[in-house]
C-alpha positions as CSV (number, residue, x, y, z in Angstrom):
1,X,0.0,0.0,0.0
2,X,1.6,3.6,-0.7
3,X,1.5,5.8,2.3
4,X,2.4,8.9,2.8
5,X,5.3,7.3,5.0
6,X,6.8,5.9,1.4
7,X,6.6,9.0,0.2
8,X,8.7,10.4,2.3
9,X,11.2,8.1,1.8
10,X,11.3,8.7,-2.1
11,X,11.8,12.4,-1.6
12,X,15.0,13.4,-2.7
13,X,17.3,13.7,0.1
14,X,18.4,17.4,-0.3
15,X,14.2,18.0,0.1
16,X,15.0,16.9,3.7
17,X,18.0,17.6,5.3
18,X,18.1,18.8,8.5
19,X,20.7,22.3,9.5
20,X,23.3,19.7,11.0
21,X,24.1,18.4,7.8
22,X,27.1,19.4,5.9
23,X,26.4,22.0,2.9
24,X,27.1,19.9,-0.3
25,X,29.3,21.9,-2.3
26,X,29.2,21.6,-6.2
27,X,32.7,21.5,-7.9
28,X,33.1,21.6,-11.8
29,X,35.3,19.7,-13.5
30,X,38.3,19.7,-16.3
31,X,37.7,17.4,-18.8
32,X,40.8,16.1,-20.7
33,X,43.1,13.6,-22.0
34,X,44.5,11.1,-19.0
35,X,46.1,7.8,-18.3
36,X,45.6,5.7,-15.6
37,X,46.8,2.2,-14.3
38,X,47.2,0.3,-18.1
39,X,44.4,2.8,-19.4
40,X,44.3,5.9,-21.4
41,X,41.9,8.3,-22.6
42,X,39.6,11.3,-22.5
43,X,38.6,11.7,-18.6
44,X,36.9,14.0,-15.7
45,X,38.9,15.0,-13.2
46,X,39.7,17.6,-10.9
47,X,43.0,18.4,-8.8
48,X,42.4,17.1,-5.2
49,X,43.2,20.7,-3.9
50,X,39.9,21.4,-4.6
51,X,37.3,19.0,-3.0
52,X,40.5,18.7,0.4
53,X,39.5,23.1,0.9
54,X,35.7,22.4,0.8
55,X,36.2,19.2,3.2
56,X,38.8,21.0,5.3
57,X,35.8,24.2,5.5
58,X,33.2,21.3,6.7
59,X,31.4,20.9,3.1
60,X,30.9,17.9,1.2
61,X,31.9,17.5,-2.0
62,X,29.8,17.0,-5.5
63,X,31.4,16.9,-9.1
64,X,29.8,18.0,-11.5
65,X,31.1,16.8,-14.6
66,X,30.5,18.7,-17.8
67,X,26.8,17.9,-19.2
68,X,24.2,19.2,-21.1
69,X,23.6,22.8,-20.4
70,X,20.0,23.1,-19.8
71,X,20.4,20.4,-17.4
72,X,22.4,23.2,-14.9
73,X,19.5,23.8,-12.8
74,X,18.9,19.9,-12.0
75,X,22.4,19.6,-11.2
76,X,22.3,22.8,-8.9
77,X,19.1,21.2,-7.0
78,X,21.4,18.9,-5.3
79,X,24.0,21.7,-4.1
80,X,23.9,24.8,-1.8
81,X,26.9,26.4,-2.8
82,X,28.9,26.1,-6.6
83,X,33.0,26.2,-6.6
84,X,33.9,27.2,-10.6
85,X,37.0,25.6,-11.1
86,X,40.2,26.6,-12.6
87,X,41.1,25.2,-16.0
88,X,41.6,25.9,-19.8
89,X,40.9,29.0,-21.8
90,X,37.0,30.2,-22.6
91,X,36.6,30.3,-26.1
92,X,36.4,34.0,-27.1
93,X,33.4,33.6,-29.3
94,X,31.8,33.5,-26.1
95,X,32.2,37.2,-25.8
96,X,32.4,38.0,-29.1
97,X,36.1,38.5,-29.7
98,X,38.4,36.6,-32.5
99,X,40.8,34.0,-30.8
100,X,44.5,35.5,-29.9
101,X,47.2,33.3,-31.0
102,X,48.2,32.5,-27.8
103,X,44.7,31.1,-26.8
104,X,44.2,27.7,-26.3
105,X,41.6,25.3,-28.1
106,X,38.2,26.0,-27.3
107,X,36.2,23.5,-24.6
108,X,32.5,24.0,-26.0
109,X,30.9,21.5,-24.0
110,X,32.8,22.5,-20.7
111,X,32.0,26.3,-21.4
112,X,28.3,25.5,-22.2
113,X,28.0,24.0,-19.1
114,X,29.7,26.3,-16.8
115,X,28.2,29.3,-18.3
116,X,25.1,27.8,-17.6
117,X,25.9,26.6,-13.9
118,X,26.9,30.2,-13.3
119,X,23.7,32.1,-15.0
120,X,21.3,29.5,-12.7
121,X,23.4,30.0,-9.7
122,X,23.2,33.9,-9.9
123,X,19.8,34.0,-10.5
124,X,19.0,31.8,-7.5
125,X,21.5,33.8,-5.4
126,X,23.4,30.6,-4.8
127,X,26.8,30.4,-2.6
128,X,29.6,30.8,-5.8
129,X,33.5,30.7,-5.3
130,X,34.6,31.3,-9.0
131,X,37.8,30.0,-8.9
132,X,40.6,31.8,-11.7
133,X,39.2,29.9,-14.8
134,X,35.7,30.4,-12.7
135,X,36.2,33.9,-12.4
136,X,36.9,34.8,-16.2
137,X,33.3,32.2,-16.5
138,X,31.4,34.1,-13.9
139,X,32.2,37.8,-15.9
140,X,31.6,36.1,-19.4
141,X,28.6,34.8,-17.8
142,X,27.3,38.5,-16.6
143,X,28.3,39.8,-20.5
144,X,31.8,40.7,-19.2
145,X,35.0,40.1,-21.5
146,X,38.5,38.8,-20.9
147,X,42.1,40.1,-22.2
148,X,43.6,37.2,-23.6
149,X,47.0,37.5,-23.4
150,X,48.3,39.8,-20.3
151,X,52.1,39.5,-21.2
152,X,51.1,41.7,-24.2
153,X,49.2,44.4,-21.6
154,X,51.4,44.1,-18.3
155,X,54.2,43.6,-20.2
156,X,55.5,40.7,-17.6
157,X,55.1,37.1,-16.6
158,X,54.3,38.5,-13.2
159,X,50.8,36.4,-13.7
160,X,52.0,33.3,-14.8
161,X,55.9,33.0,-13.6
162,X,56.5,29.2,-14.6
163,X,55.2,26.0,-16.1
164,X,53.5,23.8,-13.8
165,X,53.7,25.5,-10.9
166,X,51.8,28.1,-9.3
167,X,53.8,31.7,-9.0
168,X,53.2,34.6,-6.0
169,X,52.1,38.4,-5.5
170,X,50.5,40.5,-3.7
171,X,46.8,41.6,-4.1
172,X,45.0,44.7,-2.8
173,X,41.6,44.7,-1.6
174,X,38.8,47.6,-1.8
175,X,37.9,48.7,1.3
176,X,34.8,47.5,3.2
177,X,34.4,44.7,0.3
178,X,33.5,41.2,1.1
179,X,37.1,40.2,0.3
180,X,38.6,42.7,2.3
181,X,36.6,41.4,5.2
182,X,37.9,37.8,4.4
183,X,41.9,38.8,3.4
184,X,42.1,42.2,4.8
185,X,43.9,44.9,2.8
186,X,46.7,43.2,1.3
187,X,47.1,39.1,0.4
188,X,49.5,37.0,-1.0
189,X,48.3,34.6,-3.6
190,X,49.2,31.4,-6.1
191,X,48.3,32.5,-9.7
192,X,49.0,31.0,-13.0
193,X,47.3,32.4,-15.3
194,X,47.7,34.4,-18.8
195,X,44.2,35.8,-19.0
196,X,42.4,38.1,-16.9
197,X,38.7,40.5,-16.7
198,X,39.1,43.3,-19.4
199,X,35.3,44.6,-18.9
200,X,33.2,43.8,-16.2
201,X,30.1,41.7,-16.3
202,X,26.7,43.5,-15.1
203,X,26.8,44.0,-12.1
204,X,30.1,42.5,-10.9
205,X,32.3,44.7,-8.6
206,X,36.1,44.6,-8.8
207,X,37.2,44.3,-5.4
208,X,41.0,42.9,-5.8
209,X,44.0,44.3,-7.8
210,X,46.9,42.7,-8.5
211,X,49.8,45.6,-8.4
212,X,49.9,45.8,-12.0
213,X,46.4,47.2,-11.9
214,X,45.3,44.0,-13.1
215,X,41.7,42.5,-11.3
216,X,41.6,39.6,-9.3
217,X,38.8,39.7,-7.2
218,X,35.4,40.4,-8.1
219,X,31.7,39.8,-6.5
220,X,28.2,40.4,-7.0
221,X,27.2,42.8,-4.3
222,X,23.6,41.9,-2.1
223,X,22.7,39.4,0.3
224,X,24.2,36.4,-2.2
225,X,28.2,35.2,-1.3
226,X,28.5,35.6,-5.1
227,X,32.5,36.0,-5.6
228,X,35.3,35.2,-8.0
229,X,39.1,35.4,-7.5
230,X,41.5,34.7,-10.3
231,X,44.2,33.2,-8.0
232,X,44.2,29.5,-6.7
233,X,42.9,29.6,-2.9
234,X,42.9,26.0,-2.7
235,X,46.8,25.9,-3.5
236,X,47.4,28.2,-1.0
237,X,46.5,30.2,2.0
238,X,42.5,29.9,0.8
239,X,41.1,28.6,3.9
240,X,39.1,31.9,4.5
241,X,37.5,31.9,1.2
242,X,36.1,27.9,1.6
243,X,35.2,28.7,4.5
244,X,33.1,32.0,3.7
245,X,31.5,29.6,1.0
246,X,30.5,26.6,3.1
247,X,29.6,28.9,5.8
248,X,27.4,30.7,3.0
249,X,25.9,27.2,2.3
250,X,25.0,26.2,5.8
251,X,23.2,29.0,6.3
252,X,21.3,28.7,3.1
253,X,20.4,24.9,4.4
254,X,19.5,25.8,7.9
255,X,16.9,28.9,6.8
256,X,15.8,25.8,4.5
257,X,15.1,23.4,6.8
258,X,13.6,26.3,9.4
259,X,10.9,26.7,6.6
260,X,10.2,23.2,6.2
């Protein structure tokens, strides 16, 4: 006999968590080429940086692997807070600019997909960390645009010192901005990366400069913990950022499961 009782149990789970469960986090992912064990091939993966910050910050961890785009808002009914990952160049057609010679091959399926993840998650005012790569998505996403080679703008490497590793500098905060509150005025960071914001999405502040004038901090201002840094936090020194995330993404659950 169906009761209400089995029901219940059908529900999804996220439909019934309590506030003492952990925030699941959502975490895109790099798809690429890979070998493992006696295998090779394409693959979805993402650095274990990543998913250690949001366990270290008390979040569990989802993947969300590249998938049909208007599929983002079922995937984002099963998180309550989005981490835009780090990763290869957005193809410039996505904001309407020819491709720079030093731009690497486009990703359509990943950029259709994270675009998408990042138009839902604003408009639902979702918990978003927007993570270098994430950051460039998150102001493409808002109708921003990107410079795509800074060498040819700052006129250094000061962005992206070395291969395969993660370089330093200093960042400067706005005052009285969300990341100032998190960092305070001045930060070291990791970066590695050779594009940056040119204009701004709607909307978007620019909160962080590098000393080269370049941005590396933005957020949505509002209630929403809407923000994007184009540094790698969960390579170094990003517990404060996870944290503001997760803590974002309890307190979404718990007025959640006070309504209930």
């Amino acid at each position: 006999m169906w009761t209400a009782k089995h029901r219940w149990a059908c529900w999804p789970y996220h439909w019934r968590m309590s506030g003492n469960d952990a925030p699941r986090i959502g975490l895109t992912m790099y798809r690429e080429p890979a070998s493992w064990g006696v295998w090779s091939g394409g693959a979805d993966l993402l650095p274990d940086g990543y998913t250690a910050a949001v366990r270290r910050s008390g979040g569990l961890a989802v993947l969300l692997p590249s998938d049909d785009a208007g599929r983002a808002g079922q995937a984002l009914d099963v998180v309550q807070g989005l981490v835009l990952t780090g990763g290869s160049d957005l193809d410039p057609a996505e904001y309407g600019s020819p491709a720079h010679a030093q731009t690497g091959a486009p990703q359509s399926d990943r950029d259709a997909w994270e675009l998408a993840l990042a138009r839902v998650a604003i408009d639902r005012g979702l918990p978003v960390l927007a993570v270098c790569r994430g950051m460039q998505v998150l102001n493409v996403a808002l109708g921003g645009t990107l410079i795509q080679h800074l060498p040819e703008t700052v006129g250094t490497d000061l962005h992206k010192p070395s291969v395969g590793t993660y370089g330093r500098h200093d960042v400067i905060t706005a005052p009285g901005s969300r990341l100032a509150e998190m960092l305070g005025a001045r930060a070291e960071v990791a970066t590695h990366h050779h594009q940056a914001v040119d204009r701004l999405g709607d909307g978007l502040l620019a909160t962080v400069t590098a000393i080269d004038g370049i941005v590396e901090g933005v957020e949505l201002p509002g209630p929403a913990w809407q923000v994007g840094v184009q540094w790698h936090p969960e390579a170094f020194e990003g517990e404060r950022l996870f944290a503001g995330l997760t803590g974002a993404a309890r307190h979404s659950l718990i007025a959640a499961a006070s309504s209930d």
